[in-house]
Phi, psi and omega in degrees: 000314177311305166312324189254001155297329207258348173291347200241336205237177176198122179273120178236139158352199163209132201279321179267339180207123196274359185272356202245163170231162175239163160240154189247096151004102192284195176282339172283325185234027145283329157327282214290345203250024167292307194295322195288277178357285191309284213311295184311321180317261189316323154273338149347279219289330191287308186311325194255019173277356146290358184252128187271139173345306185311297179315304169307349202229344145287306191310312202287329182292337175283306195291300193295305203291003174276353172265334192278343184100142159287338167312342187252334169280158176237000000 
């Protein structure tokens, strides 16, 4: 796994919290997930297009604080 962190990514300090790290994307594969994304973007939209706006936009609010943790909702 490590071999293939160091082919995709790069771990930088975190500038706000030294206890933290960021990972960075390298240049290949910011290429690659550029090229990919939009595709990915678009079949989303297409799969949630039965869901009217108000709903996407409780889904997208939703989505983020299960990624932020509980610890980040208020």
């Amino acid at each position: 796994m490590d071999k293939l962190k160091k082919r995709i990514c790069k771990k930088e300090p975190s500038l706000e919290d030294c206890r933290a790290s960021n990972v960075i994307l390298n240049e290949k594969s910011q290429s690659l997930f550029k090229g990919i994304f939009p595709q990915y973007a678009e079949l989303i939209s297409e799969n949630l297009s039965f869901i009217n706006n108000e709903k996407k936009l409780q889904l997208a609010n939703l989505s983020k604080k299960l990624g932020l943790g509980d610890s980040q909702i208020k």
